[in-house]
MMTF fields as JSON, N, C-alpha, C and O atoms, coordinates in Angstrom:
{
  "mmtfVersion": "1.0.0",
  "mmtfProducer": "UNKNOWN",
  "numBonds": 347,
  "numAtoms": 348,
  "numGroups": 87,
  "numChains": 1,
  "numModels": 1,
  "chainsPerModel": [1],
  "groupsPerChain": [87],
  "chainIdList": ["A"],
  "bondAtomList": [4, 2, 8, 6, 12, 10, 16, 14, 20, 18, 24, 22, 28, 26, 32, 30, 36, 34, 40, 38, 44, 42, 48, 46, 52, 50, 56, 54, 60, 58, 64, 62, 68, 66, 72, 70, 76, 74, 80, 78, 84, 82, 88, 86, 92, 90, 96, 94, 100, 98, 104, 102, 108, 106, 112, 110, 116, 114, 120, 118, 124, 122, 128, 126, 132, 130, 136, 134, 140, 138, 144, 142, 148, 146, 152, 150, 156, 154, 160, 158, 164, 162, 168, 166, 172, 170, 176, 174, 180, 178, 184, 182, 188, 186, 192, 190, 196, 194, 200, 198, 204, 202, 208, 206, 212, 210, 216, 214, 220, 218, 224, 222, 228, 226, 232, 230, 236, 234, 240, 238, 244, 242, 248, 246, 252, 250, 256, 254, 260, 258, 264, 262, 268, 266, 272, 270, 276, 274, 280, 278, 284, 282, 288, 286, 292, 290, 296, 294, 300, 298, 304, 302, 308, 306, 312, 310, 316, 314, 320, 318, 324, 322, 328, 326, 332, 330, 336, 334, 340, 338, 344, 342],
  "bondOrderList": [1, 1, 1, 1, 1, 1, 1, 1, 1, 1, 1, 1, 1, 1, 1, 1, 1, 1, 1, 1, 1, 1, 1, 1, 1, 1, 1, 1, 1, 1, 1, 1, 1, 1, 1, 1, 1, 1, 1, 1, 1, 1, 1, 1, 1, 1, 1, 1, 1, 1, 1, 1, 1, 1, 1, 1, 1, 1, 1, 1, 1, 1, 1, 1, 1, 1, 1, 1, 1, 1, 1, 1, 1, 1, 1, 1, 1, 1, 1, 1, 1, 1, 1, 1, 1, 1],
  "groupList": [{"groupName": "UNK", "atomNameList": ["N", "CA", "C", "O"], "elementList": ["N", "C", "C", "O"], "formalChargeList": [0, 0, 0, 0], "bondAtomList": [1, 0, 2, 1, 3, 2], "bondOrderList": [1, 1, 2], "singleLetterCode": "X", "chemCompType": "L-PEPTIDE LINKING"}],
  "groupTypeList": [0, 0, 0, 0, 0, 0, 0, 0, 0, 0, 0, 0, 0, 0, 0, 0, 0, 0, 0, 0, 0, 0, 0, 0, 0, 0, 0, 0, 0, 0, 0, 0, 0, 0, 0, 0, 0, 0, 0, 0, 0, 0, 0, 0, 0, 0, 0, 0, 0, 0, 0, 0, 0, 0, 0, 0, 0, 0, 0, 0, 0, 0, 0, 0, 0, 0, 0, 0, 0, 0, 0, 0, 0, 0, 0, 0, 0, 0, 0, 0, 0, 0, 0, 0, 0, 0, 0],
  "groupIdList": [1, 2, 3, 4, 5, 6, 7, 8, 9, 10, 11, 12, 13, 14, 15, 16, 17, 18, 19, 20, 21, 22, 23, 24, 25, 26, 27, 28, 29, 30, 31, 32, 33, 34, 35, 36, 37, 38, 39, 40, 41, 42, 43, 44, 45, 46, 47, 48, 49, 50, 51, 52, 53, 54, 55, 56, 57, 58, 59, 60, 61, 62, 63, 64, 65, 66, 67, 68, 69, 70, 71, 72, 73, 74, 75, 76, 77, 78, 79, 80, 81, 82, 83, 84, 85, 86, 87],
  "secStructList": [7, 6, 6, 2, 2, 2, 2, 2, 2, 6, 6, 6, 7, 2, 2, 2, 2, 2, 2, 2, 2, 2, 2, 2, 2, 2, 2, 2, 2, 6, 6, 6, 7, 2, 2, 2, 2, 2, 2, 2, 2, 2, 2, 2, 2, 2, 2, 2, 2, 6, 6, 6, 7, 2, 2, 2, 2, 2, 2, 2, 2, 2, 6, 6, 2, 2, 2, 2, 2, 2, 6, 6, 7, 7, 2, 2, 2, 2, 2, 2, 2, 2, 2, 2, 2, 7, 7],
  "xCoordList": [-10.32, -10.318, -9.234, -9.416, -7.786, -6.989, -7.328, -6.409, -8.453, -8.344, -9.988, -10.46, -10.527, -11.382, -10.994, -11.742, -9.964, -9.045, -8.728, -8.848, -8.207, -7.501, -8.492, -8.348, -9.561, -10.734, -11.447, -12.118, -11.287, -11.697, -11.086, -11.707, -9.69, -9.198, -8.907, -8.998, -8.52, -8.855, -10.35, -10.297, -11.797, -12.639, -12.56, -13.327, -11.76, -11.659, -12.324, -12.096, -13.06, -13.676, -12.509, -12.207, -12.12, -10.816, -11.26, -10.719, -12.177, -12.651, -12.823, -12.609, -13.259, -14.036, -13.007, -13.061, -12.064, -10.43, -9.886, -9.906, -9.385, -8.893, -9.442, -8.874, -10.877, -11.507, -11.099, -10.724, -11.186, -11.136, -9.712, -9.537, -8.569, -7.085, -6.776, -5.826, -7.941, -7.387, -7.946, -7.212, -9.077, -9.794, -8.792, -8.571, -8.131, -7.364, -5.854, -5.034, -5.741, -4.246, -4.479, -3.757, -5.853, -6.31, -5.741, -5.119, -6.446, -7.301, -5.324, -5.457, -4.219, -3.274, -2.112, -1.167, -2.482, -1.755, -2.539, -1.799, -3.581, -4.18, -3.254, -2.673, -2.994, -2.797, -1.117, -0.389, -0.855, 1.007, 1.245, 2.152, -0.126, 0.554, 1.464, 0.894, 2.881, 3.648, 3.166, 2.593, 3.547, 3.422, 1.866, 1.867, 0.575, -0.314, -0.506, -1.389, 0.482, 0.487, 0.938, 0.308, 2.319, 2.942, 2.271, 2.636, 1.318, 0.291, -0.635, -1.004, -1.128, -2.461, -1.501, -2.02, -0.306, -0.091, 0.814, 1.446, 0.622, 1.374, -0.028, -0.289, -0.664, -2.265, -2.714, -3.224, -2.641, -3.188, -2.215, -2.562, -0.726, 0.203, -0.057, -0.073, -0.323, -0.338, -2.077, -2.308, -2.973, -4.211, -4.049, -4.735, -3.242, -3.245, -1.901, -1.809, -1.35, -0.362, -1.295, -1.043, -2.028, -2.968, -3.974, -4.666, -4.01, -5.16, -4.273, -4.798, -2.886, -2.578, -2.105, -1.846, -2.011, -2.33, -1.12, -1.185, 0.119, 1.848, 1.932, 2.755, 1.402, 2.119, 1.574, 2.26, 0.277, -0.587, 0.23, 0.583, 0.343, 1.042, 2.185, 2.504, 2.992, 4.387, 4.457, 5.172, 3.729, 3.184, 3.276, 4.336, 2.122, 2.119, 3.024, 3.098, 3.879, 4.529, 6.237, 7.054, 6.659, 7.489, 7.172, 8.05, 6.023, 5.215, 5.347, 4.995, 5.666, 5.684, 7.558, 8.054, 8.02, 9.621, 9.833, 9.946, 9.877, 10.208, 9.7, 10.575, 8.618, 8.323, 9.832, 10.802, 9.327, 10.174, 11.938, 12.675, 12.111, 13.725, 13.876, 14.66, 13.001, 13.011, 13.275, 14.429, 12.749, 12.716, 13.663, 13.582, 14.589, 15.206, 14.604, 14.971, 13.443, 12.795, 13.383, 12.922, 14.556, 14.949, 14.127, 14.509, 13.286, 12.983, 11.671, 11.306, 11.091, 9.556, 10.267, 9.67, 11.825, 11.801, 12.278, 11.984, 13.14, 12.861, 11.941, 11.906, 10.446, 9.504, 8.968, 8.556, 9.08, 8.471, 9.923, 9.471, 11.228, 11.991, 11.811, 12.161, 11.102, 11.122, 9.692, 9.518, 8.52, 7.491, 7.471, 6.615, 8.257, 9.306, 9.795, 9.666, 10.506, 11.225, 10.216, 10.413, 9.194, 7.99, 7.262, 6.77, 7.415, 6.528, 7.611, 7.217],
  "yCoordList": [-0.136, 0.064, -0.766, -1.208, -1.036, -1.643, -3.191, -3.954, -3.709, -5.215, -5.227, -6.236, -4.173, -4.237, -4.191, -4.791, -3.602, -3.261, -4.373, -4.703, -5.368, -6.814, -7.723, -8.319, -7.809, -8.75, -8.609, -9.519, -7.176, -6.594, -7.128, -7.607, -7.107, -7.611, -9.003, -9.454, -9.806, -11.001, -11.792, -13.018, -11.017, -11.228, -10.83, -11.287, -10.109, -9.764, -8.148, -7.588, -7.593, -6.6, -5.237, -4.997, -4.71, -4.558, -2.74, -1.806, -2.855, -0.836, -0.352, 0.742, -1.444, -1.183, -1.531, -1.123, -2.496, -2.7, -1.018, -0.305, -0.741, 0.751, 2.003, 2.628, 2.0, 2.832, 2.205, 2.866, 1.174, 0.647, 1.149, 1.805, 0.963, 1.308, 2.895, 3.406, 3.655, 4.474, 5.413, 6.266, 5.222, 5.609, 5.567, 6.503, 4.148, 3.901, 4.73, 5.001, 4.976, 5.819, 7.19, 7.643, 7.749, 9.303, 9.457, 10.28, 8.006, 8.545, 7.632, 7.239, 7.402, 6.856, 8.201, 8.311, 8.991, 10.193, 11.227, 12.056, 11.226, 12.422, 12.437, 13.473, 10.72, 10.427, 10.454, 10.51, 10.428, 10.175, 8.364, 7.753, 7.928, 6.013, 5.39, 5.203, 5.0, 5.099, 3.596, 3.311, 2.768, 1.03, 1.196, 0.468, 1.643, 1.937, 2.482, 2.233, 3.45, 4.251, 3.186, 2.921, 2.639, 1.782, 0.358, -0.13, -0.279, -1.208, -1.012, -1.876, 0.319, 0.95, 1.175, 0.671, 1.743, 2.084, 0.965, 1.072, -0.075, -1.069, -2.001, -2.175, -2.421, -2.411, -2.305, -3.225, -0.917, -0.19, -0.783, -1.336, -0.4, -1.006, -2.202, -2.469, -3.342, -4.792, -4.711, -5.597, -3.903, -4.464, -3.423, -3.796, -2.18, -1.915, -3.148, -3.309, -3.577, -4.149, -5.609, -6.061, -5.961, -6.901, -6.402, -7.045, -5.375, -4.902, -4.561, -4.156, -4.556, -4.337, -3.076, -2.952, -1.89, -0.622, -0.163, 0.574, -0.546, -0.145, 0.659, 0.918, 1.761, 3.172, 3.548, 4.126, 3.319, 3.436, 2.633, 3.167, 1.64, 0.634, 0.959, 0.87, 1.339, 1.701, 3.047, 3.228, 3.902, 5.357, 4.687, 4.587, 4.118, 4.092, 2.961, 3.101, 1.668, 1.351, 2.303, 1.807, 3.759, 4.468, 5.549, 6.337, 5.552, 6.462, 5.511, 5.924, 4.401, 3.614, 3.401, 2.958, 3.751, 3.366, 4.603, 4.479, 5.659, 7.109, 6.85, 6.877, 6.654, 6.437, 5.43, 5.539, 4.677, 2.811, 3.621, 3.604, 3.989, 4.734, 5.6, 5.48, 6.534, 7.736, 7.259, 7.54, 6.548, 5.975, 4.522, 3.739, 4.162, 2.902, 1.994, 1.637, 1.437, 0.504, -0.565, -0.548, -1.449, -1.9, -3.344, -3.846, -4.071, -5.416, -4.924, -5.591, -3.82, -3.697, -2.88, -2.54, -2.641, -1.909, -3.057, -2.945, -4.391, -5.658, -5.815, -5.925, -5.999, -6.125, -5.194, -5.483, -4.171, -2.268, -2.951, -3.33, -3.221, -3.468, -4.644, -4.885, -5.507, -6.281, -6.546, -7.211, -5.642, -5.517, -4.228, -4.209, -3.475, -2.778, -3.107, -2.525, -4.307, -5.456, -6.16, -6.413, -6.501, -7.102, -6.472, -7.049, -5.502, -4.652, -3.831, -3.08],
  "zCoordList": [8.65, 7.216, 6.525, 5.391, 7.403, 6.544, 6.661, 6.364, 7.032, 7.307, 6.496, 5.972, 6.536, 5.358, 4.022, 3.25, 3.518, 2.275, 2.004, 0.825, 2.986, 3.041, 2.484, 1.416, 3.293, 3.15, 1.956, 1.468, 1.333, -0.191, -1.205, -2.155, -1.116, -1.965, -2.215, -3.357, -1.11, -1.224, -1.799, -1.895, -2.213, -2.53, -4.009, -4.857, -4.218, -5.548, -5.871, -6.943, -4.918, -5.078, -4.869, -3.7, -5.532, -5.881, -5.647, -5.054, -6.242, -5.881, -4.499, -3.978, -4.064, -2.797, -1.357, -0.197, -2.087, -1.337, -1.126, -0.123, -2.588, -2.451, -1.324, -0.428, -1.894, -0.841, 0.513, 1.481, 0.485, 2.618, 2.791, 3.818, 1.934, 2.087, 2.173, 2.766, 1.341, 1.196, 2.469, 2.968, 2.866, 4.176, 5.359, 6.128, 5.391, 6.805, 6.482, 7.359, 5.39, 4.619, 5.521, 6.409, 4.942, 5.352, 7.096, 7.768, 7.305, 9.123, 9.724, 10.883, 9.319, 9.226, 9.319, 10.101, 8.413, 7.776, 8.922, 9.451, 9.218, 10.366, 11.469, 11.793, 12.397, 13.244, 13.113, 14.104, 12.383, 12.252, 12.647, 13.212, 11.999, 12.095, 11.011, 9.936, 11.085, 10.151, 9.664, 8.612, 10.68, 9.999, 9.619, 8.626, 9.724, 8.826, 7.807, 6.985, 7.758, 6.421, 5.186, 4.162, 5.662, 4.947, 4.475, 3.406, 5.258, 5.156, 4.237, 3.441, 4.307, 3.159, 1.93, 0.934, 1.655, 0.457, -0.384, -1.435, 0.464, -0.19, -0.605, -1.795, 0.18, -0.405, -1.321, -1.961, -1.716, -2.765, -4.054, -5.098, -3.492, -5.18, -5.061, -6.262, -4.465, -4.617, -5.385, -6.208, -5.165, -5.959, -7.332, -8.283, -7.563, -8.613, -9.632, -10.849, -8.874, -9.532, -10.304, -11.421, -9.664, -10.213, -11.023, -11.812, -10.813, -12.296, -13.167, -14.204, -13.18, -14.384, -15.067, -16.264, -13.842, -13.781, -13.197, -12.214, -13.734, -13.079, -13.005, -12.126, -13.596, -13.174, -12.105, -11.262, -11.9, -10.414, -9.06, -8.008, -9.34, -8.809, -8.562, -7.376, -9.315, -8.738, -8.007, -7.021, -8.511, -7.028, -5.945, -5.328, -5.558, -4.471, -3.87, -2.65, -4.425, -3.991, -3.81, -3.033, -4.65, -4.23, -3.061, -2.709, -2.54, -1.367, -0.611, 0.494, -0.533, 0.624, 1.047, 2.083, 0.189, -0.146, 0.76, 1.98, 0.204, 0.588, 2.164, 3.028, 2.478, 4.448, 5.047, 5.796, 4.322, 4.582, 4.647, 5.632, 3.879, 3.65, 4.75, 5.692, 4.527, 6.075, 6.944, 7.268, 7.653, 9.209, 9.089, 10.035, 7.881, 7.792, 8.45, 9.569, 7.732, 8.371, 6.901, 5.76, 7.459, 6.507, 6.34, 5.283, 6.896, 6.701, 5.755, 4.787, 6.116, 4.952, 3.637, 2.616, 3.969, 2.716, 1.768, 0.578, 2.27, 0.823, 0.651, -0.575, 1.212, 0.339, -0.798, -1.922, -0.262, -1.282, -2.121, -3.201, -2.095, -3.579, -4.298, -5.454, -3.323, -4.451, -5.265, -6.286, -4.294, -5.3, -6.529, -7.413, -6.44, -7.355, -8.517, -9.595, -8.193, -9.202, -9.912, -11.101, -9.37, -9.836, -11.409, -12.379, -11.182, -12.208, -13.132, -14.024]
}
């Protein structure tokens, strides 16, 4: 689902990205997969951040912060700040 989300959005089909992200988020969050979780919800803020839709966009890029912070996974957490900074 997250490489369908990928391949979604790179096509531009941007609804159908979310759903693939948000599917592999669910079945991500069942399993306790952290670097998946963090993959889908950064996903999701990078295609809401392109529609234009920041407050959506910045959710889920601070749901990815809050994981990224927990477990000090400090190299994915410059990216979650500086797509942060972005918007």
């Amino acid at each position: 689902y997250m490489n369908l989300g990928f391949i979604n959005n790179e096509q531009g089909l941007y609804d159908q990205a979310i759903e693939m992200y948000q599917k592999g988020l669910d079945i991500a969050k069942k399993h306790n997969i952290i670097k998946a979780q963090t993959y889908c919800l950064n996903g999701m803020g990078i295609i809401y951040w392109e529609k234009q839709n920041y407050k959506k966009a910045l959710y889920f890029f601070e749901e990815n912060r809050k994981i990224q912070e927990k477990l000090n996974l400090e190299k994915e957490l410059g990216v979650t700040y500086n797509n942060i900074g972005l918007i």
